[in-house]
Backbone as CSV, one residue per row, in Angstrom:
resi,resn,N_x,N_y,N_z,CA_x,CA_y,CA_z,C_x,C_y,C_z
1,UNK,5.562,6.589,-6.922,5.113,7.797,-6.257,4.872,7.484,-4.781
2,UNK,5.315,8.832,-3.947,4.798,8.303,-2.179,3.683,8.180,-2.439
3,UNK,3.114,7.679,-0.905,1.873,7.198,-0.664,0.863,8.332,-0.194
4,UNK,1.126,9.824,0.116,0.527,10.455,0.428,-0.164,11.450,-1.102
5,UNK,1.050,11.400,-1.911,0.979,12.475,-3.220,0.044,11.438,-4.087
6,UNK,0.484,9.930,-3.822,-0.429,9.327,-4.737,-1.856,9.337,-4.558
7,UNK,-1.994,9.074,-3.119,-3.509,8.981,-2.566,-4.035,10.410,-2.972
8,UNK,-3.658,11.618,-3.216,-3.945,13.045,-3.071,-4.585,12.884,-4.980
9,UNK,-3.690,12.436,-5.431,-3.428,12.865,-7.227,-5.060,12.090,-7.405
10,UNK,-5.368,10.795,-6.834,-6.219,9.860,-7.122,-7.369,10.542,-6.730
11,UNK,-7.373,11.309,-5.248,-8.771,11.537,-4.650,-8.819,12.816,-5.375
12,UNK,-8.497,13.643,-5.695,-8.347,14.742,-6.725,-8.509,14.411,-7.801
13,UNK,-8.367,13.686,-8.641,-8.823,13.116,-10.300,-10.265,12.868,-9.971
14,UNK,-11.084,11.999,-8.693,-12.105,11.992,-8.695,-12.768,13.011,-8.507
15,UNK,-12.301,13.914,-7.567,-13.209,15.330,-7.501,-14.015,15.183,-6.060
16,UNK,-12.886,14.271,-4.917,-13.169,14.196,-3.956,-12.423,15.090,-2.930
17,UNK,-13.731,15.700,-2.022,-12.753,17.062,-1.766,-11.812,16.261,-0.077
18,UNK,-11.090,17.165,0.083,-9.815,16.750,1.138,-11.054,16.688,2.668
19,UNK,-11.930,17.270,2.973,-12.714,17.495,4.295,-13.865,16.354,4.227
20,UNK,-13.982,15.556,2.736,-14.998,14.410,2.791,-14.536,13.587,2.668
21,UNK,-13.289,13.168,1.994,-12.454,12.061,2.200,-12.019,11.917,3.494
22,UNK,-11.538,12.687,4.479,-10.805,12.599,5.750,-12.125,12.208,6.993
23,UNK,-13.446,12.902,6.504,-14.725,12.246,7.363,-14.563,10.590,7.089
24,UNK,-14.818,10.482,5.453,-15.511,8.786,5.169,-14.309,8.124,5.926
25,UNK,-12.867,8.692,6.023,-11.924,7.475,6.671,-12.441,7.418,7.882
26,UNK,-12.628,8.608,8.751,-12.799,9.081,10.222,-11.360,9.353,10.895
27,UNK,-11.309,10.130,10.321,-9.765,11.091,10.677,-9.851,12.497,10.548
28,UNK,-9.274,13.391,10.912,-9.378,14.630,10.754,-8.509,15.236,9.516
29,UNK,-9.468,16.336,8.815,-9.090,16.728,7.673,-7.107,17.358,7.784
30,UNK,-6.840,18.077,8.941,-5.511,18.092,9.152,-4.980,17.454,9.250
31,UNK,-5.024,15.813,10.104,-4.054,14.626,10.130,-4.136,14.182,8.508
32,UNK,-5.208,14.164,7.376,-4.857,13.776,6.022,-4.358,14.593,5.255
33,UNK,-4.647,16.091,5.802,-3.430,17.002,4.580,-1.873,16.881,4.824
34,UNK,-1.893,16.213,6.369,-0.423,15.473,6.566,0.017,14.824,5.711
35,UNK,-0.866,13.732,5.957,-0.393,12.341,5.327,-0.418,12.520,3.571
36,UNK,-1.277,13.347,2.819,-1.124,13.492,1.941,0.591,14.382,1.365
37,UNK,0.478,15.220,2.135,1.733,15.714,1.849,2.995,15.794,2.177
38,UNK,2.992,14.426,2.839,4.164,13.245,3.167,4.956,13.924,4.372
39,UNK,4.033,14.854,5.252,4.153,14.939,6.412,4.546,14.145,7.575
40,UNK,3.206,13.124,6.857,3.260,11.693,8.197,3.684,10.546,7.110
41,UNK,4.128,10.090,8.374,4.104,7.842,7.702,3.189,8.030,7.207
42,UNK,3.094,6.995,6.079,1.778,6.184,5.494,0.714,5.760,6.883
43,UNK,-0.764,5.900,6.971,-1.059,5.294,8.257,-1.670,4.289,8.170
44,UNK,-2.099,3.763,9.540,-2.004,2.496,9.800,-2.989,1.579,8.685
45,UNK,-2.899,0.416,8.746,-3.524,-0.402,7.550,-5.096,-0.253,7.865
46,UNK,-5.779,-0.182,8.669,-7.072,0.003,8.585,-7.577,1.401,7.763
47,UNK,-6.951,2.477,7.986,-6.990,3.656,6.502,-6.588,3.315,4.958
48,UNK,-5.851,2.381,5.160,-4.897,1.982,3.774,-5.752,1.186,3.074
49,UNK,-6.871,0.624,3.436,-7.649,-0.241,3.066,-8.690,1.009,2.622
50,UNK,-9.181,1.369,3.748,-10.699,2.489,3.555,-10.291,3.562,2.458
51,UNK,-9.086,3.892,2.242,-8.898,4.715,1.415,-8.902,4.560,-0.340
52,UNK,-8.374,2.701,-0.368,-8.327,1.992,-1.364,-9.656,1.866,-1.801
53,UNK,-10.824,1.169,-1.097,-11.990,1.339,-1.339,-13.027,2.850,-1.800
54,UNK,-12.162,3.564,-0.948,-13.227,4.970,-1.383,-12.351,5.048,-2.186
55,UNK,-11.273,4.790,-3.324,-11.000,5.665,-4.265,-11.159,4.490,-5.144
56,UNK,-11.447,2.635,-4.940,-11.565,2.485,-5.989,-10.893,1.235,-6.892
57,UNK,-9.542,1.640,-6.410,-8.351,1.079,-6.301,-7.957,-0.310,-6.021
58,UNK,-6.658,-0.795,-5.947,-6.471,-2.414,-5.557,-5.907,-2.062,-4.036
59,UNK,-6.183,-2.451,-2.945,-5.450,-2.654,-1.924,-3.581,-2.294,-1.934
60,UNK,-3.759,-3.300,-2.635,-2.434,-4.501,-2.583,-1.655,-2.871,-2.898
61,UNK,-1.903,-2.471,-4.666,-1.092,-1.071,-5.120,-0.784,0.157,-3.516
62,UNK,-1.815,0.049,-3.106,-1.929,1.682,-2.077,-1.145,0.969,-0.860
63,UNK,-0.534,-0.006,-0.658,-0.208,-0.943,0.248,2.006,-1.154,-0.148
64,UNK,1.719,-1.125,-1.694,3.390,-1.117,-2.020,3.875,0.233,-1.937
65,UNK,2.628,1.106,-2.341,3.106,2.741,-2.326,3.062,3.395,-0.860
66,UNK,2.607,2.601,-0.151,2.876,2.748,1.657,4.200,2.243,2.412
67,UNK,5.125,1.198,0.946,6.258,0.850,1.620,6.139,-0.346,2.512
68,UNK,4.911,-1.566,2.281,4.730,-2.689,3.432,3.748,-3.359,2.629
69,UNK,4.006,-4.723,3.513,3.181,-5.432,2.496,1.867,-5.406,2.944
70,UNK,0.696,-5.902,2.355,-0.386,-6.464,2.954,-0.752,-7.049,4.206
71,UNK,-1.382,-6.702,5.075,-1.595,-7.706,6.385,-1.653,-9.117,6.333
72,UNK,-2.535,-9.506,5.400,-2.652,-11.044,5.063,-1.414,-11.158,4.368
73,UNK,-0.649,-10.803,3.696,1.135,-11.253,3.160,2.088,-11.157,4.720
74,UNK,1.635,-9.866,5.309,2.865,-10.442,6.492,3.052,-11.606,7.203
75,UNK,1.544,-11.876,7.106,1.397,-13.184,7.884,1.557,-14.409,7.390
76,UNK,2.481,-14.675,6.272,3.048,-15.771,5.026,4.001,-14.933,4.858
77,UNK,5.051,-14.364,5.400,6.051,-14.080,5.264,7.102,-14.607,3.643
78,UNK,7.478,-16.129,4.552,8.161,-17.164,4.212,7.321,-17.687,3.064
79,UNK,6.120,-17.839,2.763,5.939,-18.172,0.931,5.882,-17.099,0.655
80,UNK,5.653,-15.969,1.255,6.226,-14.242,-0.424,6.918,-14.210,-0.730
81,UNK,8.081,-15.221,0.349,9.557,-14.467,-0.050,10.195,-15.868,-0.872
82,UNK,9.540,-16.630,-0.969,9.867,-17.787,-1.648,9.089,-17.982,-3.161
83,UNK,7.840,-17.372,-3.075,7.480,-17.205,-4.245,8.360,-16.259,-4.932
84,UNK,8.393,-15.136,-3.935,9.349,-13.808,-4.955,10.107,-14.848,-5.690
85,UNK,11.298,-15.271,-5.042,12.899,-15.584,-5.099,12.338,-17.059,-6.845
86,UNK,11.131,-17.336,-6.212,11.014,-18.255,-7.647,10.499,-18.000,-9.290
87,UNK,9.939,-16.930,-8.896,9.299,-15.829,-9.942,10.673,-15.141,-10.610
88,UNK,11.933,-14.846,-9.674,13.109,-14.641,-10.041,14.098,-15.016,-10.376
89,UNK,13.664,-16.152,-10.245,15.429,-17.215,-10.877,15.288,-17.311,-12.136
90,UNK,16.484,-16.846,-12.477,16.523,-17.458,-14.022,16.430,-18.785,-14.769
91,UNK,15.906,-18.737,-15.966,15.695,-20.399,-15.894,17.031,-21.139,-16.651
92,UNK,17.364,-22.398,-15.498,18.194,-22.803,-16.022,19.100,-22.833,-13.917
93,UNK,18.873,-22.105,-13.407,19.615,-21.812,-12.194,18.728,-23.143,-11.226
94,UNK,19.992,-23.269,-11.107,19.445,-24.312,-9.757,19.896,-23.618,-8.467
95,UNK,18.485,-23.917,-7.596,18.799,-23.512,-5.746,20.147,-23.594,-5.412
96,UNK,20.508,-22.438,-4.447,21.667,-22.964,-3.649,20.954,-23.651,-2.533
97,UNK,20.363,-22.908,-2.134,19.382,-23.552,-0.597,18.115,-23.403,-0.623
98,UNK,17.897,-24.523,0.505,16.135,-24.525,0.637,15.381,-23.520,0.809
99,UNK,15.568,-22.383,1.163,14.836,-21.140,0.652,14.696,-20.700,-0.562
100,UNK,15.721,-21.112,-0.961,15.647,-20.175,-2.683,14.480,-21.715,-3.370
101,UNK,14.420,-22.776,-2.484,13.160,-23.809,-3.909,11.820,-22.725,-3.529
């Protein structure tokens, strides 16, 4: 699911209304009926976090459904993408190259 319909479905199951969620981030209730209704980009990671917390949630989830990774993952690039690639090999496959160990 996008990141705006998901954040919407979640703060709505709680029974959090759209004008008190958009205060606790500190954004205006029109820039989040945007973003909820995939108006805008996902926004920036300091909401993506506050929003995770007021609803509850894991970061990391409201962070893949934003389309990007984590702040602390961008910055380890090169072991996400090496863990990925090892979590994915089949067993039995040997590396072609030193990225894929």
């Amino acid at each position: 699911m996008a990141f705006g319909l998901s954040v919407r479905a979640k703060r709505i199951e709680q029974g959090i209304g759209l004008n008190d969620f958009a205060e606790r981030l500190g954004v205006s209730p029109a820039y989040w009926s945007r973003v909820e209704r995939e108006q805008e980009n996902p926004p920036r990671d300091e909401l993506v976090e506050k929003a995770a917390a007021i609803l509850g949630v894991r970061m990391d989830d409201l962070f893949i459904e934003a389309g990007r990774l984590p702040p602390d993952m961008r910055n380890d690039l090169a072991r996400v993408v090496q863990t990925y690639r090892r979590m994915r090999r089949p067993v039995g496959i040997t590396p072609k190259t030193p990225m894929d160990q």
